[in-house]
C-alpha positions in Angstrom: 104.8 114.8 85.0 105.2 118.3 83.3 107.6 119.2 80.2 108.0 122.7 81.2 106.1 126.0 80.2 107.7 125.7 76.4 105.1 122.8 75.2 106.3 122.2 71.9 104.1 119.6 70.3 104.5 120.9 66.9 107.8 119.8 67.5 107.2 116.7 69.3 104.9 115.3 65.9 107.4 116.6 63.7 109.4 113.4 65.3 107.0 110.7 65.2 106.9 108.4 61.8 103.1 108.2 62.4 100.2 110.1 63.3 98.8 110.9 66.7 94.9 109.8 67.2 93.6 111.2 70.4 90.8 108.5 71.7 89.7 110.7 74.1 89.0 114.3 73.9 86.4 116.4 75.2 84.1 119.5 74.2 82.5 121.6 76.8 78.6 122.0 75.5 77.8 125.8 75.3 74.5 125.2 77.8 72.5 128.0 77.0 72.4 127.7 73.1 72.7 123.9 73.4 69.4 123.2 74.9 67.6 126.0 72.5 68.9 123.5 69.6 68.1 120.6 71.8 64.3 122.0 72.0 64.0 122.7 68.5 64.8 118.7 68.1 63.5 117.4 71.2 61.1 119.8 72.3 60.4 120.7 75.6 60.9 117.7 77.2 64.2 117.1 75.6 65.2 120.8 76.4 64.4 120.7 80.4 65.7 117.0 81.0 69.1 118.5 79.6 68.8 121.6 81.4 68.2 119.7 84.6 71.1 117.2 84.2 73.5 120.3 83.4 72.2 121.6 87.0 73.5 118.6 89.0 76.6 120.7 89.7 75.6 124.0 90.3 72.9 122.6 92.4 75.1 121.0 95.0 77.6 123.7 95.0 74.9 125.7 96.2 74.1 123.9 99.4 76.0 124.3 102.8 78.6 121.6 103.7 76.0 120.5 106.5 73.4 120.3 104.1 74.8 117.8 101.2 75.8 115.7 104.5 72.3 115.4 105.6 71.3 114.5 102.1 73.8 112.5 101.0 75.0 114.3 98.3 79.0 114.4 97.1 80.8 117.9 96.6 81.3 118.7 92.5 84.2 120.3 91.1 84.0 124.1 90.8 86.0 126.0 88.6 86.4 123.2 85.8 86.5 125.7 82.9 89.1 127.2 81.3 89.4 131.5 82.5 93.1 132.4 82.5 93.6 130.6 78.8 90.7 132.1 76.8 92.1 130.2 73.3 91.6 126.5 75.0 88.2 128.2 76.7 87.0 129.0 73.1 88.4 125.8 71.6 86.7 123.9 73.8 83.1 125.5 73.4 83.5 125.6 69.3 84.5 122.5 67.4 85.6 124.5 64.4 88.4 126.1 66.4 89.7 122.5 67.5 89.9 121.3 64.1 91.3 124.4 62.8 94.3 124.0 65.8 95.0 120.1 65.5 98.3 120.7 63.6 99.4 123.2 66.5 98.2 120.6 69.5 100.0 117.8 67.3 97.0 115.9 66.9 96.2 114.3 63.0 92.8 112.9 64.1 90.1 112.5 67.2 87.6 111.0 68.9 85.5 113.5 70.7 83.1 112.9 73.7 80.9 114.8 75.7 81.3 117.2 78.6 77.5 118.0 79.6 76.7 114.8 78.0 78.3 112.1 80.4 75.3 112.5 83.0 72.5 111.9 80.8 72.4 108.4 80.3 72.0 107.9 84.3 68.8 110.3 83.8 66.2 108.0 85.4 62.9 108.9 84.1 62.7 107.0 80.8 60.7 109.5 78.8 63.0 112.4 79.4 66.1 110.4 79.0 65.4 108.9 75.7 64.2 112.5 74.4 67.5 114.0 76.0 69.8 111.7 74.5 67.8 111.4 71.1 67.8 115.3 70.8 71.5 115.5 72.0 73.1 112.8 69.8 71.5 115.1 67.0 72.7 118.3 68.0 76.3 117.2 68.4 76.1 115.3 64.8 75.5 119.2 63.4 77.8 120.7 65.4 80.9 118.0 64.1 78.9 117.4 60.8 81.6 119.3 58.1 85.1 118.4 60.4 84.8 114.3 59.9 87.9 114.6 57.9 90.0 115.3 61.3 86.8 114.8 64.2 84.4 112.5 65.0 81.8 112.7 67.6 80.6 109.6 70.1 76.9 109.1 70.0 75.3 108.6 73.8 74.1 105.4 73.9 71.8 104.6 77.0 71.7 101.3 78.3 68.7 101.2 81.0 67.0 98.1 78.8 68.3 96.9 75.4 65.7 97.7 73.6 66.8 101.4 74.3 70.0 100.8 73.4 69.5 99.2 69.8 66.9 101.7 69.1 69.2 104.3 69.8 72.3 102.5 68.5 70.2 101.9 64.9 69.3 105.6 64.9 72.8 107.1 65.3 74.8 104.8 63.0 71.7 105.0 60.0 70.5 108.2 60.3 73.3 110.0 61.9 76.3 108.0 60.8 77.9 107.8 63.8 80.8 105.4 64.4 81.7 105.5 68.0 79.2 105.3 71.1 79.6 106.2 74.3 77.7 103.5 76.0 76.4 103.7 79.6 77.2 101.3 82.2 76.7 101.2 86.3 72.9 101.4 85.9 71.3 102.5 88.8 67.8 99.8 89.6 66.3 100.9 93.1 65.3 98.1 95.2 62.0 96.8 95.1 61.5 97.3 98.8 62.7 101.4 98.5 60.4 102.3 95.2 58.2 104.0 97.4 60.6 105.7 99.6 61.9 109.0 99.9 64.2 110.0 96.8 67.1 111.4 99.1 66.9 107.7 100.9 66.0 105.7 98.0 68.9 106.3 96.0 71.1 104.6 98.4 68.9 101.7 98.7 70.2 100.5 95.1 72.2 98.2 93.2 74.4 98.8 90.2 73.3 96.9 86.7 77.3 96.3 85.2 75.9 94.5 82.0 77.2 91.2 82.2 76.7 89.6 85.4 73.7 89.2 87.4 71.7 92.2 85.1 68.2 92.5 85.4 68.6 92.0 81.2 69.9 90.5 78.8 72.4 92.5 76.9 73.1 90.4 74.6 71.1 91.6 72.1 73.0 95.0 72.2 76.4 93.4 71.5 74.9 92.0 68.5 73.7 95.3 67.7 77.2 96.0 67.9 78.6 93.7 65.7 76.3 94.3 63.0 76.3 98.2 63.2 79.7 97.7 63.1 80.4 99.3 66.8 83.1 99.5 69.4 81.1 100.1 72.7 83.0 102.8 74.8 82.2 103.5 78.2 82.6 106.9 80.2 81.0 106.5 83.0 82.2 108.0 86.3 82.1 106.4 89.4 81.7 110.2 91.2 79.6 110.8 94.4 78.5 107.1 94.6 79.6 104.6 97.6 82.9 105.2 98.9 83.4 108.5 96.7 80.8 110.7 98.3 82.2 113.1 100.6 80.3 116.5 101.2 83.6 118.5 101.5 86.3 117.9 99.8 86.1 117.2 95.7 89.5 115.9 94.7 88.9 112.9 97.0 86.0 112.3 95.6 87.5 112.5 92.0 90.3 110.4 92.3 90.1 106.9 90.8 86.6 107.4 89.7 86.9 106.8 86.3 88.6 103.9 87.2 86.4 101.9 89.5 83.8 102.4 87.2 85.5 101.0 84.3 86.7 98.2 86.4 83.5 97.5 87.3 82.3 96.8 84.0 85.2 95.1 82.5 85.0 92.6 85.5 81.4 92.2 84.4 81.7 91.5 81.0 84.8 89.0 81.4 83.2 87.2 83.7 79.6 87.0 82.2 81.0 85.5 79.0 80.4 88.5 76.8 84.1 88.5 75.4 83.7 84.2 74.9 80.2 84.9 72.9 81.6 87.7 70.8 85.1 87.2 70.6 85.4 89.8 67.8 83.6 92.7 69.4 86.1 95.1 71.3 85.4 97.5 74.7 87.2 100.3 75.8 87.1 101.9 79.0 87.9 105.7 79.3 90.0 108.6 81.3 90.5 105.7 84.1 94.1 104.9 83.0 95.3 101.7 82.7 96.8 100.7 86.0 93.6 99.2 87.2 93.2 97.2 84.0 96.6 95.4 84.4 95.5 94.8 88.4 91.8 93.5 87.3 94.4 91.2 84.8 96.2 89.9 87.1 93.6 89.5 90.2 91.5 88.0 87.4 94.1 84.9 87.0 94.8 84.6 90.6 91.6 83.9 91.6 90.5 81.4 88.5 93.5 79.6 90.2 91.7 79.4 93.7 87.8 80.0 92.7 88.0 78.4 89.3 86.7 74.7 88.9 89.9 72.7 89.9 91.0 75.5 92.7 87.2 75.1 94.6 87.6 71.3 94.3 91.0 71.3 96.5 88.3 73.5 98.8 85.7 70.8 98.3 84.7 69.9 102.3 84.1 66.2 100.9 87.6 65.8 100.4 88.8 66.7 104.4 90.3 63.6 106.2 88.6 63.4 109.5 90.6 60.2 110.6 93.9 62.7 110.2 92.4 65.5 112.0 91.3 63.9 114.7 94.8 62.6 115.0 96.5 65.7 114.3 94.4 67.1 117.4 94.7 64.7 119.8 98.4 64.7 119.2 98.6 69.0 120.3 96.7 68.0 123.1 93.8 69.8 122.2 91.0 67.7 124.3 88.5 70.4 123.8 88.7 70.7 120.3 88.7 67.0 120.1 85.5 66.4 122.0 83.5 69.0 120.5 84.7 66.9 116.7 83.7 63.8 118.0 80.4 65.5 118.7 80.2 66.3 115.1 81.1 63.0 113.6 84.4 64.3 112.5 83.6 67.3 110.9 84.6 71.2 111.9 81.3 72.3 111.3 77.7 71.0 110.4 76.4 72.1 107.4 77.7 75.6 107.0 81.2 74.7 105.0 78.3 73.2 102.6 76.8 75.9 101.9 77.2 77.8 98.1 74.7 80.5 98.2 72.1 78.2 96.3 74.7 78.5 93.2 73.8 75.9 90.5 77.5 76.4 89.1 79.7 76.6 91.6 82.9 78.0 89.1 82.9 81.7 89.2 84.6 81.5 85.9 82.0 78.8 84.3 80.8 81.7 81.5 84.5 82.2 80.1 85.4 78.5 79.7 89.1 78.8 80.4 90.8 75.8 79.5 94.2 76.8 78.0 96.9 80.3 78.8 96.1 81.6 75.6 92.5 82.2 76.8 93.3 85.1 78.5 95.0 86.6 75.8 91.2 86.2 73.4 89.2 86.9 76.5 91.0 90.0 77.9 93.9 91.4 76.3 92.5 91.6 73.2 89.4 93.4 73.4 90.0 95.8 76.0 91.4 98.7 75.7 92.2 101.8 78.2 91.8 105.0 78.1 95.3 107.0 79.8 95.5 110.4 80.1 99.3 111.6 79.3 100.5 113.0 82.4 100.0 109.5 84.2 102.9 107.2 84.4 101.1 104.3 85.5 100.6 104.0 81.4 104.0 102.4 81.3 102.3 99.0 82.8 100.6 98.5 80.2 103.9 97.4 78.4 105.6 96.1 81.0 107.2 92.7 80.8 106.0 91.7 84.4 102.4 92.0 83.1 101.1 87.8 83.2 102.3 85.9 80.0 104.1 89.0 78.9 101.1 90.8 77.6 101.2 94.3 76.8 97.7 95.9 76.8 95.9 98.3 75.0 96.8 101.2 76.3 94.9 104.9 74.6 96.1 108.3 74.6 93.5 110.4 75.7 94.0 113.9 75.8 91.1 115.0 78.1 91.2 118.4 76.2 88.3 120.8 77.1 88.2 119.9 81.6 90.4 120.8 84.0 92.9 118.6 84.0 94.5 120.4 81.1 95.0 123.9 81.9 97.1 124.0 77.9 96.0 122.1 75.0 99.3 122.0 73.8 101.0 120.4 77.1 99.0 117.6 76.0 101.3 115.2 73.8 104.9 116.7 74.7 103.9 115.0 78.2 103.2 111.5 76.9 105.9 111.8 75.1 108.3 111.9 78.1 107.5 108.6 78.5 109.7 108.0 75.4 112.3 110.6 76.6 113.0 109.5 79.7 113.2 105.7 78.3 109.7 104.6 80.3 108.7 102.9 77.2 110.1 102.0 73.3 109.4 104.1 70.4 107.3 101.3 69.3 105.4 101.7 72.6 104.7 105.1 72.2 103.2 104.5 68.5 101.0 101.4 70.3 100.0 103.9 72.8 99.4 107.3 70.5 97.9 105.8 67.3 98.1 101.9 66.7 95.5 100.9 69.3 92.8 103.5 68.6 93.2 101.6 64.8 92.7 98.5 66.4 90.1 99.6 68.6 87.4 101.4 66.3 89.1 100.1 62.8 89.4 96.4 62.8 85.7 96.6 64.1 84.5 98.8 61.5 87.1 98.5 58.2 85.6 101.4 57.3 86.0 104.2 60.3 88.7 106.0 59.1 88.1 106.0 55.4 88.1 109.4 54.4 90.2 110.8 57.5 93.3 112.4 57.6 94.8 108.8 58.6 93.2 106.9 56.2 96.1 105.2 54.5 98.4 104.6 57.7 95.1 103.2 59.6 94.8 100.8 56.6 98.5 99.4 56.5 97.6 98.7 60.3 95.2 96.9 59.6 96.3 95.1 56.8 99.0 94.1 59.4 96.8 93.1 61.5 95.0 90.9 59.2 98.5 89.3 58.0 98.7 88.1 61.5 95.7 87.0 61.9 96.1 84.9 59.3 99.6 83.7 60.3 98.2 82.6 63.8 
């Protein structure tokens, strides 16, 4: 979409009967004085771990085509800072100008993550990623300390153990009061039988920790970090220059849908490990991936707890086939062949291998959610997951479309993705989500789901307290109170 070279959002807010909360906007880390303030935190270890991670660009845009096929290695985006618009390049770098232009972009309050800082939880030595994220989660406190009012940063929270993760979680919240995290997910753990290989070869020989299924921990432990700290774990994490997104040549392949499949990654992973049935009042979000995968992941999720759920695998059960008709049905086609090679068998179309379950215990796929009734998947998945959609995508009208399963509309974020690429203006930012109102993609009640109920939800109902104090404070507490009244109704 595009609304033109006249992006008005002044005029755009000047509409709306609520504010605008952007859930998802960036600022670009100015490297070279960053890491000096990260090594008068973190010291030197701090200060070259972050200096290394800010590399991993410039250091594979500076090998040949040929090269970063030999080794594997994905082509990174070049040119992803502002040049021709000098304002948003400065507002980006300086989080006093973005607070100081919020009225003008038509913004009331945000969220702001990192730019530099969505590689560094996948920093693999332990050592220089704790002191990375440590030193960086303090830097960035300072830098948004005086605009709470309007900003508030997200913490990095890395998740290679849980121990790290509640150390780092206790740290941000009570020493740094931080009240969103961006949590890392799509852990990388090299196989036992590559530790010793060659880094270039071992890092394909890997699997990918999602958190809830199958995870070399338990995370359980974080999530009731979570719920005591009072914290909504976010998760950034790009699925870029990994698996089927890794081509030496061409970026914007490797770009699109990343954000996506690794948000639906972990969302698959935490539905179906149980973590929403154990804490049923924590809620996720999943950012910059849109929302279109999330109603998908919805409704492949209920299509196969029809087939691979307990009462769909026992119509599959091999126990249950009728030999006596089979062998009739055969000999009746004339299949003689067919109807030896059965009597061979006693009956049966195989020998042992339809028994076979992969030496699975529980044989339900689903066993960890306990599904018994429709409005299961409403508790499970609807209500705590939320999706971050950037503006110009019009797949965000799914999630409030009436063909989504039981009529659920899901929780759909605006995030403005201000400070990268994709926004070459600041201020086309909300005048093109609001064409989805224009045009009549969505209600006007949509549009106030999509630009400021659902960040409430999301970060208030989990912590009362989040935007106390804010520019939004008393419509994010009639949300709430709304949401509480309804609670209570139901």
């Amino acid at each position: 979409m595009s609304a033109g070279k006249n992006w008005q959002p002044e005029k755009v807010r000047s509409r709306l009967d609520h504010p605008v909360i952007d859930a998802d906007g960036h600022w670009v880390e100015y490297g070279p004085v960053f890491i000096e303030k990260a090594k008068k935190v973190g010291g030197e270890l701090a200060a070259e771990g972050l200096r290394k991670s800010m590399r991993r660009n410039p250091d594979a845009l500076s090998l040949s085509i040929a090269e970063r096929r030999r080794r594997g290695i994905g082509m990174e985006g070049f040119w992803g800072r502002q040049s021709t618009n000098t304002r948003d390049r400065a507002t980006a770098m300086m989080p006093r100008m973005l607070y100081d232009r919020l009225d003008e972009l038509g913004i009331d309050f945000g969220i702001v993550y990192p730019t530099a800082g969505l590689s560094i939880p996948r920093i693999e030595d332990e050592k220089t990623r704790r002191a990375v994220i440590r030193a960086f989660n303090i830097v960035t406190a300072d830098y948004f300390r005086d605009l709470s009012d309007r900003l508030t940063a997200a913490a990095v929270i890395p998740m290679h153990t849980p121990e790290e993760a509640v150390e780092e979680l206790e740290f941000v919240t009570r020493e740094l009061g931080a009240k969103a995290g961006m949590f890392g997910s799509g852990i990388k753990r090299t196989l036992p039988a590559a530790k010793d290989s060659d880094p270039d070869i071992a890092k394909f020989a890997a699997h990918f920790d999602q958190l809830g299924i199958d995870s070399d921990y338990d995370y359980d432990p974080v999530w009731q970090k979570c719920r005591e700290l009072e914290i909504a774990p976010t998760f950034h994490t790009g699925g870029r220059s990994l698996g089927l997104r890794n081509q030496p040549s061409n970026f914007t392949f490797n770009h699109i849908g990343h954000f996506a499949a690794a948000g639906h990654a972990v969302a698959k992973s935490l539905f179906l490990g149980g973590v929403t049935r154990r804490f049923p009042d924590l809620n996720f979000a999943f950012l910059e991936g849109g929302v279109g995968w999330g109603c998908q992941l919805f409704c492949d999720l209920i299509e196969h707890w029809e087939r691979r759920g307990r009462e769909g695998l026992e119509y599959m059960d091999p126990k249950k086939l009728d030999r006596a008709l089979l062998k009739i049905l055969v000999e009746k086609y004339g299949y003689e062949d067919m109807a030896s090679e059965l009597a061979r068998r006693d009956g049966w179309p195989s020998l042992k291998e339809d028994e076979l379950t992969g030496g699975l215990e529980v044989l339900d796929d689903y066993a960890a959610c306990e599904i018994t009734r429709k409005e299961d998947w409403h508790d499970l998945y609807v209500r705590p997951f939320y999706f971050g959609c950037e503006a110009d995508d019009r797949c965000n009208i799914w999630a409030f479309a009436r063909s989504n399963p039981f009529g659920a509309r899901l929780n759909a974020l605006f995030g403005s993705d201000i400070g990268h690429f994709d926004v070459p203006d600041m201020r086309m930012v909300l005048p093109e989500a609001y064409e989805l109102l224009e045009k009549g993609f969505i209600t006007r009640d949509d549009f106030r789901d999509f630009t400021f109920v659902n960040a409430v939800r999301l970060w208030g109902s989990q912590n009362p307290r989040f935007f106390e104090g804010t520019a939004v404070a008393k419509e994010a507490a009639s949300v709430l109170k709304g949401e509480e009244a309804r609670a209570a109704a139901e």
